[in-house]
C-alpha positions as CSV (number, residue, x, y, z in Angstrom):
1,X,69.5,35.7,29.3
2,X,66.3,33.8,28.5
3,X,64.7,32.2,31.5
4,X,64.0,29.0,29.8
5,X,67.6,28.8,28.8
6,X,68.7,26.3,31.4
7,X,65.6,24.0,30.9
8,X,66.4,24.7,27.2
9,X,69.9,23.4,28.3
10,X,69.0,20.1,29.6
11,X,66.7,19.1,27.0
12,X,69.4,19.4,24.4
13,X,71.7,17.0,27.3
14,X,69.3,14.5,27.6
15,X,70.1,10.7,25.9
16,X,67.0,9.0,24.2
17,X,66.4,6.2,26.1
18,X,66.5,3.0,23.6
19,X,63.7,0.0,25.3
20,X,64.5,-3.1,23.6
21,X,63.8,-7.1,24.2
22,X,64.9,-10.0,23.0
23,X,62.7,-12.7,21.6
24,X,62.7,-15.9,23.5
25,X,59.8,-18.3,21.6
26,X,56.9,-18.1,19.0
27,X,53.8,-19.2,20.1
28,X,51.4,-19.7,16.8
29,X,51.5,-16.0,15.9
30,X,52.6,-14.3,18.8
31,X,56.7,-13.7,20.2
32,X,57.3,-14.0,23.6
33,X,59.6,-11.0,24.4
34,X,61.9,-10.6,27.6
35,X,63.0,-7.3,28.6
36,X,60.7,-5.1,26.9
37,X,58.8,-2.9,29.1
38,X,56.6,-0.9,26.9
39,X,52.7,-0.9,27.1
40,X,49.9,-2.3,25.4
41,X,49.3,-1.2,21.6
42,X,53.4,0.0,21.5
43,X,54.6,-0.3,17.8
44,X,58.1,-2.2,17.6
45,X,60.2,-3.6,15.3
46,X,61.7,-6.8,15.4
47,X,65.0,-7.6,13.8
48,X,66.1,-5.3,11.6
49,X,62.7,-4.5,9.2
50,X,59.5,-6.2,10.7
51,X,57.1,-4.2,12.3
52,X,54.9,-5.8,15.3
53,X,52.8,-4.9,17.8
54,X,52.1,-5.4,22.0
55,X,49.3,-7.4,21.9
56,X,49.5,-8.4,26.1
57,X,51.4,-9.6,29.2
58,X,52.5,-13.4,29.9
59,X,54.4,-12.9,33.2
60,X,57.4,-10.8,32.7
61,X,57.0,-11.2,29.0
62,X,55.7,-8.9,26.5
63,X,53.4,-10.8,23.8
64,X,54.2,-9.1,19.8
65,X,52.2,-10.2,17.5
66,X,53.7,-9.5,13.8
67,X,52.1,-6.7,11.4
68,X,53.7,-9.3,8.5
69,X,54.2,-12.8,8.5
70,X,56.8,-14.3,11.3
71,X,58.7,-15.7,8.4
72,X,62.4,-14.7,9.2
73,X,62.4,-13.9,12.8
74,X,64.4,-16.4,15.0
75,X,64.9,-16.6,18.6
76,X,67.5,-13.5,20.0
77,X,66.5,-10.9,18.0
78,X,66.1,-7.6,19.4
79,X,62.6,-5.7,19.5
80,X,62.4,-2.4,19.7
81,X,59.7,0.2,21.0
82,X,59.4,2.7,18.1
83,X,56.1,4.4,18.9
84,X,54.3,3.8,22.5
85,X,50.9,5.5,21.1
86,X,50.7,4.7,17.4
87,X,49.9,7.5,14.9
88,X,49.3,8.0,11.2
89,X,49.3,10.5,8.8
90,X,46.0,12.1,7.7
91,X,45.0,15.2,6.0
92,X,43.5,16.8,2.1
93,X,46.4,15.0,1.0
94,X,45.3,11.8,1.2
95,X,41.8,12.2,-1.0
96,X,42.2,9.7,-4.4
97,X,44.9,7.6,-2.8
98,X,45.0,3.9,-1.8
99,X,46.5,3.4,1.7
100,X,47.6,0.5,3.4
101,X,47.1,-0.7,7.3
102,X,50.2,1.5,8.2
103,X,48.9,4.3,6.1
104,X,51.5,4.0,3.4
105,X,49.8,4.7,-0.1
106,X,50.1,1.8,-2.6
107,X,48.7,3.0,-5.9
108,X,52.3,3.2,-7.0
109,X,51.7,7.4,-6.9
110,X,54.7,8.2,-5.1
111,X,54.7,9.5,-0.8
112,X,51.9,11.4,0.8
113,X,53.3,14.9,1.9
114,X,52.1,17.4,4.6
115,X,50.2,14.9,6.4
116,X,48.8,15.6,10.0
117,X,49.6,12.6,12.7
118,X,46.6,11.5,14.3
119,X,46.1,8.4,16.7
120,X,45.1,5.5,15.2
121,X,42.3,4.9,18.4
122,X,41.9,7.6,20.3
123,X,39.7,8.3,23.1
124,X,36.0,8.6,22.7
125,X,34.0,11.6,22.3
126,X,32.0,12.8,25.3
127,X,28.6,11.6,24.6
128,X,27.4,15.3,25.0
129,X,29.4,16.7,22.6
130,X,27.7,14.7,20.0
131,X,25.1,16.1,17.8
132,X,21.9,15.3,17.6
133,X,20.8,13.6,14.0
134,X,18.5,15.7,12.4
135,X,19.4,16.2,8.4
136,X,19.5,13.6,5.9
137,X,22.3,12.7,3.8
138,X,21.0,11.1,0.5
139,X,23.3,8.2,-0.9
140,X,22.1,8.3,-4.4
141,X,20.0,4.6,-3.9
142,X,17.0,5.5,-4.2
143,X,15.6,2.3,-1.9
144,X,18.1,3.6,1.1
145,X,17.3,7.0,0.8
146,X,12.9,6.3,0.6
147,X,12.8,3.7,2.8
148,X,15.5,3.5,5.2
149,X,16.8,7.4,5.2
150,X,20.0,8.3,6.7
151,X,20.9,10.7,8.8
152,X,23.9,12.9,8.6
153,X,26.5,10.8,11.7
154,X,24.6,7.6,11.8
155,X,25.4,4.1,11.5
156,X,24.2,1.8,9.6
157,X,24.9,-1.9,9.1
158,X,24.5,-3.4,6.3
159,X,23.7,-7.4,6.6
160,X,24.0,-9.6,3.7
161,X,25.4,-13.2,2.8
162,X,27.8,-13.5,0.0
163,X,27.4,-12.6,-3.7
164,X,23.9,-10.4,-3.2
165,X,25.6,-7.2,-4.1
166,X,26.8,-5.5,-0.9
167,X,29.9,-3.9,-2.5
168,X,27.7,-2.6,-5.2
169,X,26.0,-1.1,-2.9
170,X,28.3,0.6,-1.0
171,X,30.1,1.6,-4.3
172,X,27.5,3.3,-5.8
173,X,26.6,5.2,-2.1
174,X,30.3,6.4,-2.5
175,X,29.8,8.2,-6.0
176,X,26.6,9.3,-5.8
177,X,26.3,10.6,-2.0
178,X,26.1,14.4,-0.7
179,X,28.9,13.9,1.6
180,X,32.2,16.3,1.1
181,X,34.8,13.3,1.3
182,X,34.5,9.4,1.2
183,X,36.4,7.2,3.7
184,X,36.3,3.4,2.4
185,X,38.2,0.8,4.5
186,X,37.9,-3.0,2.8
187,X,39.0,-5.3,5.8
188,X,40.0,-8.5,4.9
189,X,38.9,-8.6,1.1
190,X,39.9,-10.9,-1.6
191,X,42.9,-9.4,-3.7
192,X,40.9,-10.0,-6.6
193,X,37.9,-7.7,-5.3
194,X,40.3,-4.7,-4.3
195,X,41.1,-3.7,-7.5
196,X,37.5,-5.0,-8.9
197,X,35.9,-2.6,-6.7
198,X,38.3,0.5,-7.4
199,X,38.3,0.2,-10.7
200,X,34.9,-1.3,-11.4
201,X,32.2,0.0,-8.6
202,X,34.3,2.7,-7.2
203,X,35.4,4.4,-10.8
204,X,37.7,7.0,-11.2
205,X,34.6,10.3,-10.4
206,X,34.1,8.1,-6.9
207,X,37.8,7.4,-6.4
208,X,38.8,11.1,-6.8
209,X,36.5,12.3,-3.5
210,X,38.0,8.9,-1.6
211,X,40.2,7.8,0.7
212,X,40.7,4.1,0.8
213,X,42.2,2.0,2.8
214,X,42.7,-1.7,2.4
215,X,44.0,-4.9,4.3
216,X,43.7,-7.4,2.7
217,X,42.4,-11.5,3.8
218,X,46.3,-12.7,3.4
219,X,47.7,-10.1,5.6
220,X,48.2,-10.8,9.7
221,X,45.2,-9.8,11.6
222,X,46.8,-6.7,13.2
223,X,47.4,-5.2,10.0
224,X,43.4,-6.2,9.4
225,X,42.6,-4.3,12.5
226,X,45.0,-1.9,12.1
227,X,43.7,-0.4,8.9
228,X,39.8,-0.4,9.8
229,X,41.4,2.0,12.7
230,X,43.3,3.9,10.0
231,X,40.4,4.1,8.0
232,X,38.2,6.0,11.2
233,X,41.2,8.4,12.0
234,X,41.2,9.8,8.3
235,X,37.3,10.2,8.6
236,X,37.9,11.9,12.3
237,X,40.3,14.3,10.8
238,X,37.7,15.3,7.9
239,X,35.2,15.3,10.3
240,X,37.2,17.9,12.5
241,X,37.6,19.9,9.7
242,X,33.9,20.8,9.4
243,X,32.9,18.0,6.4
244,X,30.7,15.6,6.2
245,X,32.2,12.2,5.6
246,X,30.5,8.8,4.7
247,X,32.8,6.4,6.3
248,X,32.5,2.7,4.3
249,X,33.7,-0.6,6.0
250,X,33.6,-3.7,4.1
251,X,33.5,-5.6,6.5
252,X,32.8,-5.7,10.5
253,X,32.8,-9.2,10.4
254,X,36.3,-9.6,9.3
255,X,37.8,-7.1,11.7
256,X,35.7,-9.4,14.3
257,X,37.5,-12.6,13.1
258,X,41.0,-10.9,13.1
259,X,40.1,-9.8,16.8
260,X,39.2,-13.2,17.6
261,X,42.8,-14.2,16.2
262,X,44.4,-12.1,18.1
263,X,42.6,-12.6,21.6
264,X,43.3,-16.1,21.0
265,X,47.0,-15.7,20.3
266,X,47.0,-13.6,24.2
267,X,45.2,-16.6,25.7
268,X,42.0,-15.4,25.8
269,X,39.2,-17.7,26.5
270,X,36.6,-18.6,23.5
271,X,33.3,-17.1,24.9
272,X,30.4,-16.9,22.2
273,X,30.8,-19.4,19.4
274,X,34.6,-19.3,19.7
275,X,34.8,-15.2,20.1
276,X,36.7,-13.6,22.7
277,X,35.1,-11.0,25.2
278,X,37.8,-8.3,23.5
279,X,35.8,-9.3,19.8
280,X,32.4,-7.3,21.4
281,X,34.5,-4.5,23.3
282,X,36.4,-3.7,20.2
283,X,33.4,-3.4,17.7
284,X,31.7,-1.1,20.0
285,X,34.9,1.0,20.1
286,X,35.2,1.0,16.5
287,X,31.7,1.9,15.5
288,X,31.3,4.3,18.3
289,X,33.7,6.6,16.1
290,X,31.3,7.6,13.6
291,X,28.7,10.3,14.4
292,X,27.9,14.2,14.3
293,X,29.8,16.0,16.6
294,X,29.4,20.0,18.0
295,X,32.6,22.4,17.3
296,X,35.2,22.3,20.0
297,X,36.1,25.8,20.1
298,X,32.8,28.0,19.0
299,X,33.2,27.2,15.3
300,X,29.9,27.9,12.8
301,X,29.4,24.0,12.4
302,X,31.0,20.8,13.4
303,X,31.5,18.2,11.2
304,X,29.8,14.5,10.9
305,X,30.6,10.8,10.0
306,X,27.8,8.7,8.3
307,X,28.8,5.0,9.1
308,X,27.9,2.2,6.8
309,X,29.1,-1.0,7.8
310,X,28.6,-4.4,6.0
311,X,27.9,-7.0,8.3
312,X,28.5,-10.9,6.4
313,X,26.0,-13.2,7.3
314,X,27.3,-16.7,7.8
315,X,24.7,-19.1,5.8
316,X,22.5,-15.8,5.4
317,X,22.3,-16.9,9.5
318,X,20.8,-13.3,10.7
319,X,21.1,-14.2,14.7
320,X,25.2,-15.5,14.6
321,X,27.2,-13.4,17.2
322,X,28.8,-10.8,15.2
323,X,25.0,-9.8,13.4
324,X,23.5,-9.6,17.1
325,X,26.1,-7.4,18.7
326,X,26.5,-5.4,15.4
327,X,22.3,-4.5,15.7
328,X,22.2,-3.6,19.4
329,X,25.3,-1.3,18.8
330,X,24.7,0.6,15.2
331,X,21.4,3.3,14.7
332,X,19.6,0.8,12.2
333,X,20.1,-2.0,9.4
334,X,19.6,-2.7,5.7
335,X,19.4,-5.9,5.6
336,X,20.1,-7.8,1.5
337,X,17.7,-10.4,0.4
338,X,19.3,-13.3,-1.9
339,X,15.6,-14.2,-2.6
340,X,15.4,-10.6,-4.3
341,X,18.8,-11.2,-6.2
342,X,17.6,-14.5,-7.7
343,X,14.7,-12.7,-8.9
344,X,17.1,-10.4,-10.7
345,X,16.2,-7.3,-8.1
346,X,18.7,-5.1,-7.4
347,X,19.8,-3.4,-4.9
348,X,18.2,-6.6,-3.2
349,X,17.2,-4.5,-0.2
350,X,15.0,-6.3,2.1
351,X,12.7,-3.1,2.8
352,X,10.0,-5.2,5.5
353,X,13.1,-6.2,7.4
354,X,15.3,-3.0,7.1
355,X,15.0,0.0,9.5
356,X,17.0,3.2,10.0
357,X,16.6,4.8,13.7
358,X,16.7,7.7,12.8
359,X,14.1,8.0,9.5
360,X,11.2,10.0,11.1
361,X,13.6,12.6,12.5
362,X,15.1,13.3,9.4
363,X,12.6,13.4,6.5
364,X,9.2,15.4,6.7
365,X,5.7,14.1,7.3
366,X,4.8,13.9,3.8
367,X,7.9,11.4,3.1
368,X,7.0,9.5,6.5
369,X,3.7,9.2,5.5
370,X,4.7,8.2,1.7
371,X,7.0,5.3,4.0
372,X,4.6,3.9,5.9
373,X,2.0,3.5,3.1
374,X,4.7,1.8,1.1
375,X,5.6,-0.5,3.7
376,X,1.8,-1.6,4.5
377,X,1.4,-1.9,0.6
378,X,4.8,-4.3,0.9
379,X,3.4,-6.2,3.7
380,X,0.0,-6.8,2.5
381,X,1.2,-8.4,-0.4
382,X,4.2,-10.4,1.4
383,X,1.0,-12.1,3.2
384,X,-0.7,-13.2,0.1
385,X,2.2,-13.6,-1.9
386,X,2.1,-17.6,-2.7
387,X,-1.7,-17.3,-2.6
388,X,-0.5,-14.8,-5.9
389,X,1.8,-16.9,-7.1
390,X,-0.1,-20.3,-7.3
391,X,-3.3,-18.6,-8.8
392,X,-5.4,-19.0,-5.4
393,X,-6.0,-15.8,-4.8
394,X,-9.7,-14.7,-4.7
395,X,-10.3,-10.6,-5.3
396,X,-11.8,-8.9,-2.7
397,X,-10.9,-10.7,0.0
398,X,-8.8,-7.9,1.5
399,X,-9.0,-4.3,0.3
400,X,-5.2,-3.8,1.2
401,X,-4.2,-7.1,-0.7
402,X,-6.3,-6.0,-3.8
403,X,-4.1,-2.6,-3.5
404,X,-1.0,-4.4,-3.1
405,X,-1.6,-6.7,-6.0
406,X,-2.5,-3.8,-7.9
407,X,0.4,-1.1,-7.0
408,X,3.3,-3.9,-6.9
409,X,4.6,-3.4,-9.6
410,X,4.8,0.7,-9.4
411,X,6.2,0.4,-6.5
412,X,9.0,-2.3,-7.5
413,X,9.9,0.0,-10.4
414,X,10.9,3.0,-7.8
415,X,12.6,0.4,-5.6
416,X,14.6,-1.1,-8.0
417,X,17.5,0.9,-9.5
418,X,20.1,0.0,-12.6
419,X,23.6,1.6,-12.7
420,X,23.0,4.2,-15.3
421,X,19.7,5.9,-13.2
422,X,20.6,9.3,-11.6
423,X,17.5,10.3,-10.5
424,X,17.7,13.0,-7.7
425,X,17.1,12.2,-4.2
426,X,14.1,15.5,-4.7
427,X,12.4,13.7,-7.8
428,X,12.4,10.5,-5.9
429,X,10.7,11.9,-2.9
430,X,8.3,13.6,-5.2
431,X,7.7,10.6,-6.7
432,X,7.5,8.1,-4.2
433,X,4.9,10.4,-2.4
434,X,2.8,11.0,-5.5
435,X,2.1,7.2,-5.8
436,X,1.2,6.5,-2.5
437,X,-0.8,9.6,-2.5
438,X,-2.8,7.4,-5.7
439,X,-2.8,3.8,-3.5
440,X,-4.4,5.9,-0.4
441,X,-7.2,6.9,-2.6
442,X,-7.4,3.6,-3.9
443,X,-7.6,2.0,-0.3
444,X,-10.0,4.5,0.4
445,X,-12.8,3.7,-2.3
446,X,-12.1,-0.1,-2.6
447,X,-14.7,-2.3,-1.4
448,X,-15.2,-2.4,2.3
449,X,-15.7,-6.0,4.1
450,X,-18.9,-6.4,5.3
């Protein structure tokens, strides 16, 4: 006889224990629940088909706020605990599908099979058993990978106002990267721009290396939430696997507004500007997730997550809340200028007031020199600019101005890029480097002030 048989025994005795409330008031968004003792972040259902979630605690009663609106749900209806750590299905599976905030694929292309479960937020990763940044990983824009260079498990935000192109951006990272897989979660978008952005930015090459997940603005806020975590689990499991994932978030700022709904509906106190402490713990805990990571078990390599993070900029306001706590947590910014997309400049990157962390570890000295000279070439003529502009300008005056004036153009041509240029992230470098190689020796036997 087997020794585990009695144990074996009792497990096939044992009576799943049902925990289920009743709902006893609706408070804005939230039920009041009696009777359900299940913990924070439970998944339940209410009724017979909606799904909510245990948000917090008012006294003996749970709070649930809804994953769909509360349309339908009336006072003595039963809630039910379904999962007490919530989980969704991840894998290779999932690469060219759409997904939803529960992870259910809505392209119309029938179920996802032989999925993995993975929790939605799980804990963090020892700081030491993160990786430290040391090799690029070119997006394909040529102005992100010169000027602002990314390394392979950093996170980057990218900080723009409305209507200056940020999607653009982001889609054309996604085709043209060096990352294995694509992981694009669009928080809280317009309908409209969901399928724009497949469809029209994303296109069918990008979509096919993708996973994307989407929430959209007319959805609850927990299903907002819910998906951005969705969107970082998929990335993790990739990640595990050994690949190298660029994980897209459109946007931060709307997972910060649907955190601010839902601290409010928990009775939360406003703190900064109306946001909740839980907004500021929440975005740290989110972006944290991305990052390089060593192999848990001796393997030849351990995989990475690239983060880039769109960050929306309230009246192009670059010091509101969200912005502030966004820079002090992520490893640099690339920040969108609408004064370059009136002037027809795209990507409108903002290079004086963009920086990546992590640039000088992970290019080599002739491309950080090339950097540097194009950035005191962009700031000399920032200076004079409107002296330029209004014809007041006298020659001379400044050796570095002269060179600026001279080498603007040249250098607008390689930071501007249309959506038909491929050029290789090599034949940039080389490029990029061989012109300011030529405005160095220009500097150099210009006129010296006396």
């Amino acid at each position: 006889m087997n020794a585990l048989s009695p144990y074996l025994e009792s497990v096939r005795r044992l009576r799943t224990i049902r925990v289920e409330g009743r709902v006893v008031a609706l408070r804005g968004m939230a039920l009041h629940v009696e009777d359900l003792p299940a913990p924070v972040g439970s998944l339940v259902r209410v009724g017979s088909a909606h799904l909510g979630e245990v948000v917090g605690f008012e006294g003996s009663r749970a709070i649930v706020m809804m994953l769909v609106q509360t349309g339908g749900v009336q006072t003595g209806d039963a809630v039910c605990a379904l999962q007490v750590t919530q989980t969704v299905g991840v894998g290779a599976r999932l690469l060219g599908r759409v997904l939803d905030g529960l992870g259910r694929p809505i392209d119309g292309r029938g179920p996802i099979r032989e999925a993995v479960p993975r929790l939605i937020d799980p804990e963090p990763i020892s700081a030491l058993r993160r990786r430290r940044i040391t090799e690029p990983l070119p997006t394909g824009v040529r102005v992100i990978d010169l000027m602002t260079t990314l390394g392979r498990g950093q996170r980057m935000g990218v900080f723009a106002g409305p209507g200056v192109g940020k999607s653009t951006l982001l889609g054309r990272a996604a085709r043209r990267t060096r990352a294995d897989v694509n992981v694009i979660g669009l928080i809280g978008e317009r309908g409209r721009e969901v399928r724009d952005f497949i469809d029209g930015v994303l296109g069918r090459e990008g979509l096919e290396r993708s996973v994307v997940v989407v929430a959209t603005g007319d959805e609850s806020p927990l299903m907002r939430i819910r998906a951005a975590h969705v969107a970082c689990a998929a990335a993790e499991q990739f990640r595990d696997d050994g690949l190298d994932v660029l994980l897209t978030m459109d946007s931060v700022t709307r997972f910060a507004h649907a955190q601010r709904q839902v601290g409010l509906s928990v009775g939360e106190p406003p703190a900064t500007k109306g946001y909740t402490p839980s907004v500021f713990a929440a975005m740290a805990r989110l972006l944290e997730r991305a990052g390089a990571v060593e192999p848990e078990s001796g393997g030849a390599r351990g995989g990475s997550i690239t983060g880039l993070y769109t960050i929306l900029v309230e009246g192009d306001e670059m010091n509101e809340p969200i912005s502030d706590a966004a820079r002090g947590i992520l490893d640099g910014h690339i920040v969108l200028s609408r004064a370059l997309a009136r002037k027809g400049h795209y990507p409108a990157v903002d290079v004086l007031d963009s920086i990546s962390r992590v640039a000088d570890d992970v290019c080599d000295g002739a491309h950080v020199a090339a950097r540097r000279q194009f950035t005191r070439l962009l700031s000399a003529y920032r200076q004079v600019e409107e002296l330029v502009q209004i014809g007041a300008y006298a020659k001379g005056s400044s050796p570095e101005a002269d060179a600026a004036i001279a080498f603007k153009s040249r250098l607008d041509e390689i930071l501007r890029q249309d959506a038909t240029d491929d050029e290789s992230f090599d034949a940039a470098r080389a490029r990029m480097i061989r012109l300011a190689v030529e405005a160095g020796a220009a500097l150099q036997s210009g006129p010296r002030r006396t």
